[in-house]
C-alpha positions as CSV (number, residue, x, y, z in Angstrom):
1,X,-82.6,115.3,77.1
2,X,-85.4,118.0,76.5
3,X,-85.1,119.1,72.9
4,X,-87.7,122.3,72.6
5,X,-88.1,124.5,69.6
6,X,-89.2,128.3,68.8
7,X,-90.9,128.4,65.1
8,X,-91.6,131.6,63.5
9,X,-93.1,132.3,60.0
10,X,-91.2,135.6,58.8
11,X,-94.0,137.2,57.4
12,X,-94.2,140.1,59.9
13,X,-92.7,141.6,63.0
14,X,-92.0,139.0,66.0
15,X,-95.0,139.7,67.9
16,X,-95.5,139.9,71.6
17,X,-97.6,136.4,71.8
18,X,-94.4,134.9,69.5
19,X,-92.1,136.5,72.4
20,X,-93.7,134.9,74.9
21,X,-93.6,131.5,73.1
22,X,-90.2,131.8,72.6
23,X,-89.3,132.7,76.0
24,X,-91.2,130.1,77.4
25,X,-89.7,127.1,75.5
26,X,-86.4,129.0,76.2
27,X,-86.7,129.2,80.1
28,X,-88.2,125.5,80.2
29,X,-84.8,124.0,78.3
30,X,-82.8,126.4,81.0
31,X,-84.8,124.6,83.3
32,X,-84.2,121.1,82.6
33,X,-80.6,121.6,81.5
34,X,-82.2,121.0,77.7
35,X,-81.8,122.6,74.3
36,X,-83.7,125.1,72.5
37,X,-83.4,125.5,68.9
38,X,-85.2,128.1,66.7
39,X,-86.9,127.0,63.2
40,X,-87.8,129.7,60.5
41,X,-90.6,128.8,59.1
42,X,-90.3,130.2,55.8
43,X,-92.4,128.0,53.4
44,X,-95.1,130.8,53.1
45,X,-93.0,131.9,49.7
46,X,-95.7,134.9,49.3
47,X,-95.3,136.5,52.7
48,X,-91.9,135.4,54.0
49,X,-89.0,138.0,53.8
50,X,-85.3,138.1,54.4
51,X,-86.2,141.3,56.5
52,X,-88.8,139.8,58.4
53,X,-86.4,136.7,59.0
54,X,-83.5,139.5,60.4
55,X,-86.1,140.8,62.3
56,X,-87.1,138.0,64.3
57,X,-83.0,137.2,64.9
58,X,-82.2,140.7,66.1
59,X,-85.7,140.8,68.5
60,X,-84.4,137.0,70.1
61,X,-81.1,138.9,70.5
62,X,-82.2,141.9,72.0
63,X,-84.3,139.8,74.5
64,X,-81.4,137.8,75.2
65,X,-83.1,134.6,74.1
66,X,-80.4,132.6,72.8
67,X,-81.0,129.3,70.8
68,X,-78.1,126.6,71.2
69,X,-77.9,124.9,67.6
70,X,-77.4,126.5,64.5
71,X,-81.2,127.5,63.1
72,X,-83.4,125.8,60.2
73,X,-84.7,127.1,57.5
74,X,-87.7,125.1,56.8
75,X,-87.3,125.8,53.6
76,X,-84.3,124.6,52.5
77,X,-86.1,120.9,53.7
78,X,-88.8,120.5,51.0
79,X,-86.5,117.5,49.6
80,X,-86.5,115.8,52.9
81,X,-90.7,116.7,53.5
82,X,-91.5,115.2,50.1
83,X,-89.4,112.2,50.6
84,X,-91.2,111.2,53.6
85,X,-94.7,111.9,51.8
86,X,-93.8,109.2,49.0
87,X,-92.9,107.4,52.3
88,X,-96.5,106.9,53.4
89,X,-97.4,106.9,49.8
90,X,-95.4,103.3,50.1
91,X,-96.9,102.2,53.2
92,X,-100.3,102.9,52.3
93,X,-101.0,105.7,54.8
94,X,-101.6,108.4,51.8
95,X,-102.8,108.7,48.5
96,X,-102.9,110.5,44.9
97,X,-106.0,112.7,44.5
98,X,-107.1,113.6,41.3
99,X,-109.7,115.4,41.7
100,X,-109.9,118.9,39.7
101,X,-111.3,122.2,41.6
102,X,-114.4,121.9,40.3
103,X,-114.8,118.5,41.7
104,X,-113.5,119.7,45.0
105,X,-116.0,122.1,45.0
106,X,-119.2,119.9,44.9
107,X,-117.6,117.5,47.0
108,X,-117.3,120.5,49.3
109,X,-121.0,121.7,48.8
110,X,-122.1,118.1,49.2
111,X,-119.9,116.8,52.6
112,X,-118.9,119.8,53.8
113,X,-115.3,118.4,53.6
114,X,-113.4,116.1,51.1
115,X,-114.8,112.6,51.2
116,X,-112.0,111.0,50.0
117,X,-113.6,110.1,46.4
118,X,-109.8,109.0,45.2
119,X,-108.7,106.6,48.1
120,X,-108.6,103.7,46.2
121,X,-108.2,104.6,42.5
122,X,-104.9,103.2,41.0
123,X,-101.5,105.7,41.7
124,X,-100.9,105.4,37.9
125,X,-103.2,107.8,36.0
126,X,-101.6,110.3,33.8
127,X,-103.2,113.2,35.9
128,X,-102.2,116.2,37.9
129,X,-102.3,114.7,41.7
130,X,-101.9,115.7,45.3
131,X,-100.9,113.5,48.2
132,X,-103.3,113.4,50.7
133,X,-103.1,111.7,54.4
134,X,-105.1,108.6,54.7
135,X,-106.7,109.0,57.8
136,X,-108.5,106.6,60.0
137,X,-112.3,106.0,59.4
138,X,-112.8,104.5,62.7
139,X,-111.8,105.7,66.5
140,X,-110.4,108.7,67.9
141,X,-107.1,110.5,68.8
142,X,-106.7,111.4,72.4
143,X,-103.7,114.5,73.1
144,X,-102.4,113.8,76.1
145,X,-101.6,117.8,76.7
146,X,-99.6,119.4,79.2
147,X,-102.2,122.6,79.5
148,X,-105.1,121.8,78.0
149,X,-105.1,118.3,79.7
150,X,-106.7,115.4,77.7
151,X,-108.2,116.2,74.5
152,X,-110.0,113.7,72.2
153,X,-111.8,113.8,68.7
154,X,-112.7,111.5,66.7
155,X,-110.7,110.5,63.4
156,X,-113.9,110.6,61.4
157,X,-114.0,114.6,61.7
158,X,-111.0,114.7,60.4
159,X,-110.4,115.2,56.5
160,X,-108.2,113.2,54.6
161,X,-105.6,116.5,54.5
162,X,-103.3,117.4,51.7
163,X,-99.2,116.3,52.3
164,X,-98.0,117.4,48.4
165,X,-99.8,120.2,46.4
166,X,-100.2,119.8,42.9
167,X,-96.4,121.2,41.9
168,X,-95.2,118.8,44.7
169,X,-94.4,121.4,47.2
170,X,-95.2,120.3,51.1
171,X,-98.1,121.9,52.9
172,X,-96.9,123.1,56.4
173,X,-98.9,120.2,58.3
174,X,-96.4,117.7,57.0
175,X,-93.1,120.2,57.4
176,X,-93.6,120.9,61.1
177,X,-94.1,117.5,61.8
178,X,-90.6,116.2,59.9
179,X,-88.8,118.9,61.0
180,X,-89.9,118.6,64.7
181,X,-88.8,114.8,64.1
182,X,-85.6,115.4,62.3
183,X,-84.6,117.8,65.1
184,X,-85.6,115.4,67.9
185,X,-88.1,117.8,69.3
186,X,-89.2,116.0,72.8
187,X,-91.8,119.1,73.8
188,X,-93.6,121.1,71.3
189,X,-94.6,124.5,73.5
190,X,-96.7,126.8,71.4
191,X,-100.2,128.3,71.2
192,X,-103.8,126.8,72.0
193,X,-104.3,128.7,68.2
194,X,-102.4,125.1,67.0
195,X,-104.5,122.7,69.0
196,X,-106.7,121.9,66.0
197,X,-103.4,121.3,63.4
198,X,-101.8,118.5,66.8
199,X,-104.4,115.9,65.7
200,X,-103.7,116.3,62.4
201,X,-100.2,115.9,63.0
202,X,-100.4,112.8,65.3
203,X,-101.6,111.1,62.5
204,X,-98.2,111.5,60.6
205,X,-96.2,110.8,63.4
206,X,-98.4,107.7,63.7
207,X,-98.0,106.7,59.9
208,X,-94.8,107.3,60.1
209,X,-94.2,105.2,63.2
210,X,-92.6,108.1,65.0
211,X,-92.6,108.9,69.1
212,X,-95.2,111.6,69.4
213,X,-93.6,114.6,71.4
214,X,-95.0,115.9,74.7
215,X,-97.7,118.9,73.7
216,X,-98.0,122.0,75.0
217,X,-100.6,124.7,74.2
218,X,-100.5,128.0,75.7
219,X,-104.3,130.1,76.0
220,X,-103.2,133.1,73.8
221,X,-103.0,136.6,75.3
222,X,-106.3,138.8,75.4
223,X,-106.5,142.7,75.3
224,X,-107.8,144.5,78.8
225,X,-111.6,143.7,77.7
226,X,-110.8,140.1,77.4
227,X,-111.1,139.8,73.7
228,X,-108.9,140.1,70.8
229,X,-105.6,141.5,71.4
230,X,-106.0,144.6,69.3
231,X,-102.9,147.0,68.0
232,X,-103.9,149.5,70.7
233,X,-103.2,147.6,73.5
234,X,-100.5,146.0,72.6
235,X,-100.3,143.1,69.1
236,X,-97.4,144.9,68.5
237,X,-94.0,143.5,67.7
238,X,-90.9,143.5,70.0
239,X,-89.5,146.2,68.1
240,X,-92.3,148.6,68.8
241,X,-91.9,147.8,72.6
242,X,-88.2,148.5,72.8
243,X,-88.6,152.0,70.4
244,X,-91.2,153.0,73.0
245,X,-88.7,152.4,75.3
246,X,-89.0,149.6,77.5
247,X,-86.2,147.5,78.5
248,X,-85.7,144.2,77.6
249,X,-85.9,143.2,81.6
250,X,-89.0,144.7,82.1
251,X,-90.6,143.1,78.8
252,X,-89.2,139.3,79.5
253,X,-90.4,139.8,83.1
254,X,-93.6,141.1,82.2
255,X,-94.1,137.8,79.3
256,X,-93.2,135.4,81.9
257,X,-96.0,136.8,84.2
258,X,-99.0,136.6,81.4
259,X,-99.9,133.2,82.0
260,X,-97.2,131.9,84.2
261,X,-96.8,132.4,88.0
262,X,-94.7,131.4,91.0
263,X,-96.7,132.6,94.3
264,X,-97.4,136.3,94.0
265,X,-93.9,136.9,93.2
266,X,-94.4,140.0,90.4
267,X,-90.4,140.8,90.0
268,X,-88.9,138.0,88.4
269,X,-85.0,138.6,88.0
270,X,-83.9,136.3,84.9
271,X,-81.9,134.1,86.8
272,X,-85.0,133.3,89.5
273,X,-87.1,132.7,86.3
274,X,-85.0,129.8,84.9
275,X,-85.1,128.1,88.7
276,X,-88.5,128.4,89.2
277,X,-90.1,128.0,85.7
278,X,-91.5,124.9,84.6
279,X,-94.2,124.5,82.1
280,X,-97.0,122.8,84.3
281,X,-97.3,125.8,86.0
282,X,-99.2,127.6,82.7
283,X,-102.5,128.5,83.2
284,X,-105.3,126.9,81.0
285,X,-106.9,130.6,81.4
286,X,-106.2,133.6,78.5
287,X,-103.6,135.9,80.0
288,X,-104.9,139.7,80.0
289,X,-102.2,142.2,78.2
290,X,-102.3,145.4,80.7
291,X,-100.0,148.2,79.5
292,X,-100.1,150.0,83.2
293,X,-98.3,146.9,84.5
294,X,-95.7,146.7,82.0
295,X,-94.8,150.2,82.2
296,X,-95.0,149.7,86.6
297,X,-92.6,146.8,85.5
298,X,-90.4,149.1,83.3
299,X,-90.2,152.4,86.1
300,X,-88.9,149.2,88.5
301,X,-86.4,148.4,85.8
302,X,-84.9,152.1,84.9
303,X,-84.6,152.6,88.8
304,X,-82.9,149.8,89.6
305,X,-80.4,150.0,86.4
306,X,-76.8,151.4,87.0
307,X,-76.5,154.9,86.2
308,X,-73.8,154.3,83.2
309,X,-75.5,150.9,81.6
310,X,-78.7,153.4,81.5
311,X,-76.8,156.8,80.1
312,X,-76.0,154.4,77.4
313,X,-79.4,152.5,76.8
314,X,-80.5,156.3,76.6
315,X,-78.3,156.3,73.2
316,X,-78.0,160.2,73.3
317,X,-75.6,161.8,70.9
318,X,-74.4,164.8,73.7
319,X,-70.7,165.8,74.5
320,X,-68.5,165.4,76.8
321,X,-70.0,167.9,79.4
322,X,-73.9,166.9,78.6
323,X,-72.7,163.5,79.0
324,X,-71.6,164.4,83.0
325,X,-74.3,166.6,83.9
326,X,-76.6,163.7,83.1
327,X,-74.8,160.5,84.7
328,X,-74.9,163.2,87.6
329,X,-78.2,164.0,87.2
330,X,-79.5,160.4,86.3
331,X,-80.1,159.4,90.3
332,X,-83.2,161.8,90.4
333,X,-84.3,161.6,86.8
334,X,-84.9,157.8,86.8
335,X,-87.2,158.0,89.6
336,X,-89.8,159.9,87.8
337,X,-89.3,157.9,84.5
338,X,-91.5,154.9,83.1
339,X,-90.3,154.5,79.7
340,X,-86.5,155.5,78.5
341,X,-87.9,158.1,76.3
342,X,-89.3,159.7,79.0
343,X,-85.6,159.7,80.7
344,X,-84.1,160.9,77.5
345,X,-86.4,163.8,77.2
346,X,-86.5,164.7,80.8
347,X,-82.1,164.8,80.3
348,X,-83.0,167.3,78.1
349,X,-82.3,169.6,81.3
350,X,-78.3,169.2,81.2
351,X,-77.9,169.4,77.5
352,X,-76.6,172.5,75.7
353,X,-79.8,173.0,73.6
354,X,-82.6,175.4,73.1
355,X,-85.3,175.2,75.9
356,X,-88.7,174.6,75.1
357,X,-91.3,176.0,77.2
358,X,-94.5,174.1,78.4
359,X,-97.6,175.5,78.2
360,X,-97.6,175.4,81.7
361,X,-94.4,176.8,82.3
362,X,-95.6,179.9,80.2
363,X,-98.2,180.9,82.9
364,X,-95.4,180.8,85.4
365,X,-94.8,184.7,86.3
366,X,-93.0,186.8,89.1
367,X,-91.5,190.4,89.2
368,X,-88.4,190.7,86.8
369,X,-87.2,193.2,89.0
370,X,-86.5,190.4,92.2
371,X,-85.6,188.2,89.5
372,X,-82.3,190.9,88.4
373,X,-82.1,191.4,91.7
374,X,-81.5,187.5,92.5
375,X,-79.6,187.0,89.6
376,X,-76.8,189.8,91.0
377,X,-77.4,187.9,94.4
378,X,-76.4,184.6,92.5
379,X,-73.1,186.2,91.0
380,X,-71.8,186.2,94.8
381,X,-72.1,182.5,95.5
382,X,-68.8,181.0,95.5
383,X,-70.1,177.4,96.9
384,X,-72.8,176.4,93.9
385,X,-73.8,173.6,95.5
386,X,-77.6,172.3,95.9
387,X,-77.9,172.8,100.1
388,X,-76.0,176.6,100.1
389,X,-78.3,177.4,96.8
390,X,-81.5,176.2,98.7
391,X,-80.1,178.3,101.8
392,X,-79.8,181.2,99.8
393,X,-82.9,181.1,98.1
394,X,-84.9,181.3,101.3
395,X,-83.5,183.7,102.9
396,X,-84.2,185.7,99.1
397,X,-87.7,185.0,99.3
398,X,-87.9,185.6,102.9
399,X,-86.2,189.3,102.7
400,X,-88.5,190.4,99.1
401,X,-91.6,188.8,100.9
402,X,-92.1,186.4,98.5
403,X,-93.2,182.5,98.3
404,X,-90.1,180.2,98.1
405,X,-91.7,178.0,96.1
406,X,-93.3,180.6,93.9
407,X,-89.3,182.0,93.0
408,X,-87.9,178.2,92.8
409,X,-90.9,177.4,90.2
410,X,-89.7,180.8,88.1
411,X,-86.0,179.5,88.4
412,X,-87.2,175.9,87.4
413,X,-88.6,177.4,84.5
414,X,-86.3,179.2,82.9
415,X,-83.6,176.5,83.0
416,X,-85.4,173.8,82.1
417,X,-88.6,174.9,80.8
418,X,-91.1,172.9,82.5
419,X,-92.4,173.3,85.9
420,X,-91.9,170.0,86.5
421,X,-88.7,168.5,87.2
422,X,-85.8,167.2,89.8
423,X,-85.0,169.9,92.8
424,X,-84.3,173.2,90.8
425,X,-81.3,173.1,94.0
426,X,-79.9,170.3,92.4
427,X,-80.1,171.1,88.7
428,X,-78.1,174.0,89.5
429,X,-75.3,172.4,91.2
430,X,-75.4,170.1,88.5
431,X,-75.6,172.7,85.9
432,X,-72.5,175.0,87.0
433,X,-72.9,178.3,88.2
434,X,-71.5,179.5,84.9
435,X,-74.0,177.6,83.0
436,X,-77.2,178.8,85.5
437,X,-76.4,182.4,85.4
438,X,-76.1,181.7,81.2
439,X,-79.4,180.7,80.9
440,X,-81.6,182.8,83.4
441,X,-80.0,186.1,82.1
442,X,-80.5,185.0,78.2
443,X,-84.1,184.4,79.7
């Protein structure tokens, strides 16, 4: 069976490249009919936080990227990663360095890299040690990798890396690789940005005897320009996304698309995703992050939601009445709307609060006399409803000589505020004749 795994360090936000990782290894053991587990990968004691670690549960969650075991906490393996370091210790594949900081540093100055001056002193000397890997002097490693394709280096570039600091504690080289063993990871699905730190880990499995698993490594996403992903454009975390308002559909969709593709099919329902994904169909390019496509993705998204799942993504605090006018309302609002902030401030319209007047909608001018006159006119309409209001507002205009549009704009503007908005028609059906005349006379 497919055994994948999502492994986050909680030492910030989970971060839209992290999303992506996560969804993919999630999608690809959906796929297969496999298992995806999720490791925190705390051992970065300085930067790791609780918060940081709720944060990356409750961002999974709110994607709806569920894993199926219960989750590690690297952590709480150190025992189990320092175990297996005395294990090569035993079988010759590592070694006790001795070697102070000062000595590190000329042998740095001198090779460029540690030259492994303590490979074969005795393991007995009454000195502060680390463990380091004994690497091979001779050959090459070849990754066979599922993106990338074949990779090769050879094993005299690579140093003889640390296993055990000084105070015995596990560097993360030797963690990942006993945790992805202990857990029978079969895939390991991540970014190209670990493609250096997979040779290095081969040679542990190797030492250790172990099956390697199947690599992965996923070009990181770009910003517009093709560079670095910058804060502006987007290295943001999930949380950012969803207080911005973008829904969770239109944010998975929009991951699965930066790198991955099926055709030219851009709207990806969830379910289609898990049929047709399947991890050789990565890209080896980087994907580009474009903000106007995610928020084209997210307009689809609020359109085709149902009116009462999105009155409550909206999470307005509104009574009884409000809460009416806008499921009523919601059917022309949602149309116009490419973030759910911009719906919730466009409700604004049906709720019993102060209006606020654009600039725009202070320029907006017309008689006051035709507008007491329409007002009285109003007061007579028994039948508020959006087709008789439009019928009776022409023929208005057409008897005080005046532009229909130029008296629906004034109307629009004094219930709403804005001149931009649904049919004015509409908003006063919706609004109630009571509520209408209200608010144009306080006007």
């Amino acid at each position: 069976m497919i055994r994948v795994r999502f492994a986050p360090s909680p030492t910030g936000e989970l971060h839209i490249g992290s999303a992506r990782t996560a969804l993919f290894n999630w999608l690809y053991a959906r796929h297969t009919g496999g298992k995806f587990l999720l490791r925190i990968e705390d051992t970065d004691i300085l930067r790791s936080t609780p918060e940081n670690t709720e944060a990356i549960f409750e961002a999974l969650e709110w994607l709806g990227i569920h894993y199926d075991e219960e989750a590690v906490i690297q952590s709480k393996g150190i025992k189990r990663h320092q175990e297996i370091a005395y294990e090569m210790l035993k079988r010759g594949r590592a070694y006790k360095c001795y070697c102070t900081k000062e000595e590190l540093e000329d042998i740095r100055q001198q090779y460029g890299r540690y030259n492994g001056k303590c490979r074969h002193l005795s393991d007995d000397q009454d000195k502060p040690f680390v463990v380091r890997l004994k690497s091979d002097d001779t050959g090459s490693i070849t990754i066979h990798d599922g993106v990338q394709g074949d990779i090769t280096v050879k094993t005299e570039t690579l140093d003889d890396m640390v296993l055990l600091r000084q105070d015995g504690t596990p560097v993360y080289m030797l963690s990942v690789v006993v945790d992805d063993y202990d857990m029978n990871i079969t895939h390991v699905i991540r970014g190209d940005d670990h493609l250096t730190n997979a040779f290095r880990q081969y040679q542990i499995y190797q030492a250790m005897g172990w099956g390697v698993p199947q690599f992965f490594h996923i070009p990181l996403i770009h910003g517009s320009q093709g560079g670095k992903l910058s804060k502006r454009e987007g290295a943001v975390g999930v949380q950012s996304f969803r207080n911005e308002g973008i829904l969770k559909d239109a944010l998975v969709n929009y991951l699965l698309r930066l790198g991955w593709s099926h055709g030219d099919a851009e709207i990806i329902p969830l379910d289609q995703a898990i049929q047709w994904f399947d991890v050789k169909d990565i890209g080896k390019s980087p994907a580009r992050f474009d903000k106007d496509k995610l928020l084209f993705l997210n307009a689809h998204y609020i359109k085709e939601k149902d009116n009462k799942e999105l009155f409550d993504l909206m999470n307005l605090q509104v009574s009884e009445n409000e809460k009416i006018r806008i499921l009523k309302g919601l059917n022309s609002l949602k149309i116009r709307a490419k973030t759910l902030n911009e719906l919730k401030e466009s409700a604004r319209i049906y709720m019993d609060i102060p209006i606020v007047f654009t600039d725009d909608a202070k320029k907006v001018l017309i008689n006051k006399e035709i507008v007491q006159e329409y007002i009285l006119e109003l007061k007579k309409i028994d039948d508020f409803l959006e087709k008789e209001l439009l019928d009776f507002t022409k023929i208005f205009a057409q008897s005080h000589k005046i532009k229909l549009g130029d008296l629906a704009q004034f109307v629009r503007v004094l219930l709403t505020g804005s001149t931009i908005s649904p049919s004015v028609f509409e908003i006063m059906e919706i609004l109630g004749k009571v509520d209408v005349l209200r608010r144009i006379e306080k006007m």
